[in-house]
C-alpha positions in Angstrom: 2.2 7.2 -6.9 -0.9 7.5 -5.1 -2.4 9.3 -1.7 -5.7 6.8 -2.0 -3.6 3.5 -1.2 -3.4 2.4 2.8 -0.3 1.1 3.8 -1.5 -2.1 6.6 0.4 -4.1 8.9 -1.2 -7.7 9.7 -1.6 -9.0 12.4 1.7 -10.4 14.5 2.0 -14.0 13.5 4.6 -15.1 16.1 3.9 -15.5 20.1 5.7 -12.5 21.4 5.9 -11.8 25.1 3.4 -8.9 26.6 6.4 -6.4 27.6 7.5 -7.5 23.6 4.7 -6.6 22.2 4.2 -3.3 24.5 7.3 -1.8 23.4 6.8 -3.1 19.1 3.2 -1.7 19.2 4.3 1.3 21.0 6.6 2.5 18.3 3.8 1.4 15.7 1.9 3.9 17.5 4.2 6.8 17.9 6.4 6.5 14.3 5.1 4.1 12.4 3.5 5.7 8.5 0.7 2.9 9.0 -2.5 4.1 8.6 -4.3 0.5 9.5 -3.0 -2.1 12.2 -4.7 -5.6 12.2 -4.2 -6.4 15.8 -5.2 -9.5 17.6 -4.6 -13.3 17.2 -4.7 -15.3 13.9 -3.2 -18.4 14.5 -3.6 -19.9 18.2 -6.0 -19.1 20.5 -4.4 -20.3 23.6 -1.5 -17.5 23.1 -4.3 -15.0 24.0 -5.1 -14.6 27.2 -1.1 -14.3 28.4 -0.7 -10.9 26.2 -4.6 -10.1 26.3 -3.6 -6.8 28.3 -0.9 -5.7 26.4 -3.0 -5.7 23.3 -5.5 -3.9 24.6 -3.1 -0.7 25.7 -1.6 -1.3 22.3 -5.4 -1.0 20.8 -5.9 2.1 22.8 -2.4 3.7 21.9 -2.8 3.1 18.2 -6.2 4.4 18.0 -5.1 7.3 20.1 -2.3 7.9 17.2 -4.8 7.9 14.8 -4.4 4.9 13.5 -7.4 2.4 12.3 -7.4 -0.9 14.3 -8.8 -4.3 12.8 -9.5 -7.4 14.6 -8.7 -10.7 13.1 -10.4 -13.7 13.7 -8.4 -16.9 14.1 -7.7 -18.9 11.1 -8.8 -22.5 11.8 -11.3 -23.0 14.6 -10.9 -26.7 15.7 -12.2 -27.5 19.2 -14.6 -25.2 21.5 -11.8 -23.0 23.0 -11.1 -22.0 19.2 -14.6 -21.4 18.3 -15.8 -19.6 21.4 -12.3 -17.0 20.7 -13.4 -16.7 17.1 -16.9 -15.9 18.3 -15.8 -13.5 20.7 -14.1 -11.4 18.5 -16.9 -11.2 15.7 -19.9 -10.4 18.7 -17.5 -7.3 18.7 -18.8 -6.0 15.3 -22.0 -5.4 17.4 -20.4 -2.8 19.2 -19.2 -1.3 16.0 -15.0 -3.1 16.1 -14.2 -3.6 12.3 -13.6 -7.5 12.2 -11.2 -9.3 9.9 -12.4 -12.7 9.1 -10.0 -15.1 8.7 -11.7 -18.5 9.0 -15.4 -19.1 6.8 -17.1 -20.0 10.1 -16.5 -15.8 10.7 -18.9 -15.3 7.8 -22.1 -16.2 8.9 -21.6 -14.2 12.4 -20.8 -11.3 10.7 -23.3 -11.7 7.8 -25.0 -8.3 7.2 -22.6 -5.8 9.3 -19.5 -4.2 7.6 -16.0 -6.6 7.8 -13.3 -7.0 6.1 -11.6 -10.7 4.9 -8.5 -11.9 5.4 -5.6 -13.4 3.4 -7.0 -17.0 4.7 -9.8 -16.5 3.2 -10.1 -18.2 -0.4 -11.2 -15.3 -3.0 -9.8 -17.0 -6.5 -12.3 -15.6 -7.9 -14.8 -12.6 -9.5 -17.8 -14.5 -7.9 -16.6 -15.2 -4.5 -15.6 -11.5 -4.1 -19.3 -10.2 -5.1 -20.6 -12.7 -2.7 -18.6 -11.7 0.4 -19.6 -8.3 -0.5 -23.1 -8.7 -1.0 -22.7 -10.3 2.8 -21.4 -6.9 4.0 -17.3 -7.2 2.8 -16.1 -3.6 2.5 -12.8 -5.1 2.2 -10.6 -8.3 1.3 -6.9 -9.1 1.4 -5.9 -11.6 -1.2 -4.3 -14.9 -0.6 -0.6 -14.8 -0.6 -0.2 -17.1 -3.8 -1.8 -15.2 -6.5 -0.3 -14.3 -9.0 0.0 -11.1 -11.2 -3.4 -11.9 -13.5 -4.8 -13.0 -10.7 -4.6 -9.9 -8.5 -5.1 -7.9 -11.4 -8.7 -9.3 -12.1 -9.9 -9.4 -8.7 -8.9 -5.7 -8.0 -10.5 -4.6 -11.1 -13.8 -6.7 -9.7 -12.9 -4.7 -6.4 -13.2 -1.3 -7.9 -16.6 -2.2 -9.8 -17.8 -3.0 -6.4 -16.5 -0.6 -4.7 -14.3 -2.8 -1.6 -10.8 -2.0 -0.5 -8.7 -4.5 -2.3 -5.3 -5.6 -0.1 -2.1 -7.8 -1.4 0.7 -8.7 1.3 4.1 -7.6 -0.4 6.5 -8.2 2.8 6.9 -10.9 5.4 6.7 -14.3 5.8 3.7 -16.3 3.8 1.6 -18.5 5.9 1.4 -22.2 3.7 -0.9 -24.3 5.8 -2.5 -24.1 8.9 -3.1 -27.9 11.1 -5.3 -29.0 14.5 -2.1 -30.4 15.8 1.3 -27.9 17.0 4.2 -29.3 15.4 6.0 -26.4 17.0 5.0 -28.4 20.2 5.9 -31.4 18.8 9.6 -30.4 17.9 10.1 -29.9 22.3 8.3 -33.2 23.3 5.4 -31.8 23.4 1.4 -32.0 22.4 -1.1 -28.9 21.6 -2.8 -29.3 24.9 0.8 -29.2 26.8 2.8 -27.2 24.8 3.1 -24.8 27.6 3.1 -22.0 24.8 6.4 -23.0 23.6 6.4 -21.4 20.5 7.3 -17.8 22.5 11.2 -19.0 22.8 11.4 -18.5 18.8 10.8 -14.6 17.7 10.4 -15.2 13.7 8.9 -19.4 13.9 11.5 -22.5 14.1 13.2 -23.7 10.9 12.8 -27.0 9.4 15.1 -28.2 7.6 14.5 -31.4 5.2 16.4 -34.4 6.0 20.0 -33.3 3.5 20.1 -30.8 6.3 19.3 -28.0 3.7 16.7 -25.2 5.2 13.0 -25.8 3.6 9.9 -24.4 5.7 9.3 -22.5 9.3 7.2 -23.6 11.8 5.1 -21.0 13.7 2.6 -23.0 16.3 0.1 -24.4 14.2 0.8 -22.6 10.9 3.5 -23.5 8.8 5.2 -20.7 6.8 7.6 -20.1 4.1 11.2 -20.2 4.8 11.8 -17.1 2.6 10.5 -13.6 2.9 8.3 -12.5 0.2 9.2 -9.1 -0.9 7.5 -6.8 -3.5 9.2 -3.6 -4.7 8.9 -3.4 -8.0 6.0 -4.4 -8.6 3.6 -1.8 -6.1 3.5 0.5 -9.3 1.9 -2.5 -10.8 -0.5 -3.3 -8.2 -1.6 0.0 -7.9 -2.2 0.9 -11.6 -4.4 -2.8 -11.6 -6.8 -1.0 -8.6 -5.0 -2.3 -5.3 -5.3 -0.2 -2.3 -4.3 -1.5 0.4 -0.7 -3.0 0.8 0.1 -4.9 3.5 3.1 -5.9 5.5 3.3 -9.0 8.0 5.4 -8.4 10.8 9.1 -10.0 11.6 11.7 -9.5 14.2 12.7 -6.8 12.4 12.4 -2.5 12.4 9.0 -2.7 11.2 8.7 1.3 12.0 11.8 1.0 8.8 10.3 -1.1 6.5 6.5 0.6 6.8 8.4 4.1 5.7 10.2 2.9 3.4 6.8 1.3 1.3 5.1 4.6 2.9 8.1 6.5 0.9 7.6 4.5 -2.5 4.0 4.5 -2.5 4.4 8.6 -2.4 6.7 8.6 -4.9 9.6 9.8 -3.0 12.0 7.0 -3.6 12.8 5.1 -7.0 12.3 1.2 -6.2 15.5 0.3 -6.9 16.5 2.4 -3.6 13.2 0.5 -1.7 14.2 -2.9 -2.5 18.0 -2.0 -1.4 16.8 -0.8 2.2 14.5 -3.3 2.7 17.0 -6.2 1.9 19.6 -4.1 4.7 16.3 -4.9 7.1 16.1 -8.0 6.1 19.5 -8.6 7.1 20.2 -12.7 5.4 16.7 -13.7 5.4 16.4 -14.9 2.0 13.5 -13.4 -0.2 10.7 -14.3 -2.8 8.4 -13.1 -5.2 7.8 -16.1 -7.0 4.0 -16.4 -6.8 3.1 -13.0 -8.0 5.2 -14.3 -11.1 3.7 -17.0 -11.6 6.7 -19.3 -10.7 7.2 -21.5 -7.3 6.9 -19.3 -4.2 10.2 -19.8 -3.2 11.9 -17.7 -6.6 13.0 -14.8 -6.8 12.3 -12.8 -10.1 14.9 -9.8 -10.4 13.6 -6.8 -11.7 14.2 -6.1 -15.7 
């Protein structure tokens, strides 16, 4: 389709062990068709410090690869562990790191220096994107929950600005974020005991609602869909509206895979019928969505015409 569009993969939502995330960011590093990695913590702080070495080999191996690494801040600050991580990360930008804001209280730190904006961000609109630009935004990734006219009016108000404009099209979307760990909760457990609990389940813990039927997944603080959004068909669309950045969200799944196969249908290489078919073999029996880009509840899925 297009050699001007980046192909991203967010930051790791789940609470993977060091020697885990050594080994997954090792062969983002040495196969992966990425061309950005957003690599840090965007959803606890306290699941920092235990990995805080492995991320930074993995910083130094994907840079080394020639990839283009982007830290994220947290997404809620709440108490002053939270906000002294957050402000850690965006003192960074004064040493020339690219930050990724994720929480509003990022903003004002990195006011004036060129950053980027996360999905947590709220951009609805053409006048919130010109003023995170005008603050220094040389790029934003839209919330999960836009839909098509949506995305298609804030990437057109991207290109007249002249900012990157991202849209996630694979992996799990993050629905809420809270102060309090339910994850913790579920074992017995509070936020400040949960004795980082949340590593014994790879992709989040299922909830189910009280028929027994499966509904949501809990991931530490953030609580995500239980489906697996998934757009295929729709990159030509994205691309011909002015997107150019698209973005996966890791799983516990070949993420080397599922990166080449986008990499392959943003080339033109593959017909998307063929993309959507190996991407659903990744996917295994995760069940998938594409409802908001549709304009329908998240949770649909909209088949291709």
């Amino acid at each position: 389709m297009t050699d001007s569009v980046k192909l991203v993969l967010g930051p790791l939502p789940y609470h993977w062990s060091a020697e885990r995330r050594r080994t997954f960011y090792g062969a983002i590093a040495e196969h992966g068709p990425y061309d950005r990695v957003v690599l840090g913590e965007t959803v606890c702080s306290k699941r920092e410090p235990p990995v805080a070495e492995a991320m930074a080999e993995a910083e130094v191996a994907l840079k080394a690869a020639g990839r283009q690494v982007v830290r994220p801040t947290i997404t809620l600050a709440v108490d002053d562990e939270d906000v002294q991580v957050l402000e850690a990360v965006a003192k960074t930008a004064n040493a020339g790191a690219l930050i990724e804001a994720n929480d509003t209280g990022a903003l004002a730190l990195l006011s004036g220096k060129p950053h980027h904006i996360g999905p947590m961000v709220n951009v609805y609109n053409e006048g919130t994107l010109r003023a995170l630009a005008a603050r220094g935004a040389t790029a934003v990734t839209l919330p999960w929950e836009l839909p098509r006219r949506s995305v298609e009016v804030l990437a057109g108000e991207a290109t007249r600005l002249g900012i990157e404009c991202g849209v996630n099209v694979f992996g799990r979307a993050p629905l809420a974020i809270s102060a309090r760990c339910y994850h913790a909760r579920a074992h017995g457990l509070t936020k400040a005991t949960c004795r980082l609990i949340c590593n014994q389940d790879p992709e989040g813990l299922e909830v189910d609602t009280l028929e027994g039927d499966p509904f949501l997944v809990v991931n530490g603080l953030q609580t995500q869909a239980l489906t697996a959004t998934l757009l295929v068909h729709e990159i030509a669309d994205l691309i011909q509206a002015g997107v150019t950045a698209i973005r996966l969200a890791p799983l516990d799944v070949d993420m080397v895979a599922a990166g080449q196969v986008y990499a392959d249908l943003i080339a033109g290489t593959i017909p998307p019928d063929e993309a959507e078919e190996r991407l659903l073999d990744l996917l295994e029996d995760r069940p998938v969505a594409n409802g908001f880009f549709h304009a329908e509840p998240g949770a649909n899925w909209v088949a291709a015409e």
